[in-house]
N, C-alpha and C positions, 0 to 999 in steps of 0.2 A: 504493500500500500504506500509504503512511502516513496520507492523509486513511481510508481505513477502518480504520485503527489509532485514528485519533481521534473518529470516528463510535463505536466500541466505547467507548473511554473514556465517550465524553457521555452513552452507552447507560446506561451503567451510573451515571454521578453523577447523573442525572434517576432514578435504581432504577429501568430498563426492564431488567431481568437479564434476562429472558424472551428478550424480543428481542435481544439483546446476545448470549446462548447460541445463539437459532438462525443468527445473521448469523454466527454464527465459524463455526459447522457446514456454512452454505450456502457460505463459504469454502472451507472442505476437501475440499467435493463439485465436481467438475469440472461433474457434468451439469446443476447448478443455475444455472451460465450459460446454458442452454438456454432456461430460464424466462423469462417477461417479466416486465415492472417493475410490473404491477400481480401477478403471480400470486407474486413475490417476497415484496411487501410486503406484500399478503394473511397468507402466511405466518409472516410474523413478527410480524404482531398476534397471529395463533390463539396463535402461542405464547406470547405474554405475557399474551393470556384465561388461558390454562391454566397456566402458572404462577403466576400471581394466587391463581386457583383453588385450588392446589395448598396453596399458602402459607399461601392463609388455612384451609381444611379442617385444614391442622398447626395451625396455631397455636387454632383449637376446640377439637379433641382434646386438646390439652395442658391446655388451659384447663378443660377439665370435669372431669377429676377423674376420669374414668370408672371405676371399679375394675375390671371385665373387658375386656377386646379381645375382647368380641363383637359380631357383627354379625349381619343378617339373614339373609344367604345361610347360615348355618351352623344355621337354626333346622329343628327335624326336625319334619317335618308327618307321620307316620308315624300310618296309620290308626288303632293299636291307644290312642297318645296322642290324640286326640279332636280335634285341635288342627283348630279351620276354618280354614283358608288364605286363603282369600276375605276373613274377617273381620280378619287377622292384615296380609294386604296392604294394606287399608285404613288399620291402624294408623300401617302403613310410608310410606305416601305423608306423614305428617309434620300433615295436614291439620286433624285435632285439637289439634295444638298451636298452629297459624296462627290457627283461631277460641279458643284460650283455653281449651279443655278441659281436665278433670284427667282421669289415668287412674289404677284405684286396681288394684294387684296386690297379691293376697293370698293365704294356703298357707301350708301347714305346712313348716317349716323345710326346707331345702333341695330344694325343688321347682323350683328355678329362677328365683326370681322377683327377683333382682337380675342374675341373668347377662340376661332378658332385657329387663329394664329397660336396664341399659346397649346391651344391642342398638340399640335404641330409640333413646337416646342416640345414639350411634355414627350411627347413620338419620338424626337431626337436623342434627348438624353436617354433614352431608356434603349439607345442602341448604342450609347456609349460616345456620343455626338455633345460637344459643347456647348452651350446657348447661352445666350445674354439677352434678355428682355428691356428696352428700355425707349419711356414716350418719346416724342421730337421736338418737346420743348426743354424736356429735362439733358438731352443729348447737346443744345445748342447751350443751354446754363454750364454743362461739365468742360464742354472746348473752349467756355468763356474763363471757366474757374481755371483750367488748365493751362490756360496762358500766364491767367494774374500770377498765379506761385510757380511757375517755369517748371511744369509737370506735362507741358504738354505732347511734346513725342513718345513720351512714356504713355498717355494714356490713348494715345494712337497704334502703339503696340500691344498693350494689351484688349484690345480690339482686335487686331489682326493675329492673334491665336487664337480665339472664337471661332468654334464650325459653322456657325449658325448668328449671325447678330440680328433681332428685331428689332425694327425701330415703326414703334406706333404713331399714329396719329401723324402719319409724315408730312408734313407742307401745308401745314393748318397756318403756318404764318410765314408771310416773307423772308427767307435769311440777309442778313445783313451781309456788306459786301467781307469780314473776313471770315465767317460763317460758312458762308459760298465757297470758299477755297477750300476750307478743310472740310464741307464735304464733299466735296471734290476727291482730295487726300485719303479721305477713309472708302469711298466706292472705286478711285485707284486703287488702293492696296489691295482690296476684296477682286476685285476683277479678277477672273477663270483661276482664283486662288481661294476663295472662301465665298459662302455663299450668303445672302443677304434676303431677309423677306420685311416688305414696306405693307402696312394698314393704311391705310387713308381714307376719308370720304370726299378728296379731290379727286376728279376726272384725271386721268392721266395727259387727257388732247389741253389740260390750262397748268398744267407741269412748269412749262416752259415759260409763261410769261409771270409764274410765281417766283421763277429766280430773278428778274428783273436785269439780269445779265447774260443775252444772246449767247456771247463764246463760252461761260462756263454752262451754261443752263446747256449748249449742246454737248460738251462733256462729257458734264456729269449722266444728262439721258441717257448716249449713246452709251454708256459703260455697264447702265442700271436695264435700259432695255434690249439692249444686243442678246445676252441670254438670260432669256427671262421669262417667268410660268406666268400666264394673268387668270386671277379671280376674280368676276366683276357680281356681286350679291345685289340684287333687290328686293325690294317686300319693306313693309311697314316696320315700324320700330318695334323690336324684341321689347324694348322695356314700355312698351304703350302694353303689347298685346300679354306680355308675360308667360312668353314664350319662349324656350330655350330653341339654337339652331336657326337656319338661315336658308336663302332659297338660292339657284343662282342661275344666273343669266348667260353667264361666258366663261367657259372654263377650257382653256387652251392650252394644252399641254404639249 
């Protein structure tokens, strides 16, 4: 008993907690001395696969920021919403973010299209995909902070290690002309190297005259829509009807 008093200890100063929790549990189970020494030890790798697993999918989720706790399973394909399922599964396998795609979702205010951005999210990390969730006012406040205390290439880097960067609410207000540049800076970096998904309730065809600057406004588009998935949702406001899910109009993969 006490050398597997000490095999637990060791378990755990090397951080095999995994294994170290199933070995105390295969303790407690009488019939698990029945087992042999390979089907033992079999098991108590699986379990340190899966709490690896586990730990790391928390520690994504915390890390993205995600403003909803949605998920896929909770997405309503409900015929009357238009939504193709097929097309939508697609999304979900994660595969357009691996090749560096942007997806652009867009609709009129509360049609969903941040609940299922973070869906999305939530999809990513749980394939082992980084994310970062964050509005597009609060993104223009941090390049501003980032400049004032001279943090800002650093927090342009840590941007461009993100699998995944959301930026909600995109283009609800004019950027200013150095605004303009560094997003410019950050959909350069991300370009056919990380992938990037925009929510908006701006039309994509008034994009262009919200930058207020022709050369960068072309750009930046050409960079955001050269490879780029578009979702365009309609239907009445989720929070009028209190209705979870969305319907959609265009979905062009």
């Amino acid at each position: 008993m006490i050398l597997l008093e000490q095999t637990l200890q060791d378990l755990r100063t090397f951080k095999l907690t995994g294994m170290a929790e199933a070995l105390s549990q295969q303790l407690a189970l009488p019939k698990s001395y029945d087992l042999s020494f390979e089907e033992r030890l079999s098991f108590l790798v699986e379990a340190e696969k899966i709490y690896r697993k586990d730990k790391r999918l928390e520690r994504l989720l915390k890390g993205s920021k995600l403003r909803h706790n949605a998920c896929g399973e909770d997405i309503d394909y409900a015929p009357t919403r238009g939504f193709k399922k097929e097309k939508m599964a697609e999304l979900l396998t994660c595969q357009w973010i691996k090749e560096c795609f942007n997806l652009i979702i867009t609709g009129p205010t509360g049609t969903g299209k941040s609940w299922l951005g973070c869906a999305l999210g939530q999809q990513a990390c749980r394939q082992g995909l980084s994310v970062f969730y964050i509005r597009y006012s609060l993104l223009l406040e941090k390049i501003r902070m980032s400049r004032a205390d001279g943090t800002y290439m650093k927090f342009l880097k840590s941007l461009l290690k993100i699998d995944l960067l959301i930026i909600d609410d995109w283009l609800l207000e004019s950027p200013e002309e150095k605004d303009r540049h560094s997003l410019l800076e950050i959909v350069e970096d991300r370009y056919d190297r990380k992938a990037l998904m925009l929510t908006t309730q701006m039309p994509v065809s008034k994009w262009h005259e919200m930058f207020g600057s022709p050369t960068l406004a072309d750009a930046i588009l050409d960079r955001v829509l050269s490879q780029s998935i578009k979702l365009e949702l309609i239907g009445e406001s989720l929070r009028k009807s209190k209705k979870k899910g969305c319907t959609v109009n265009d979905f062009d993969l």
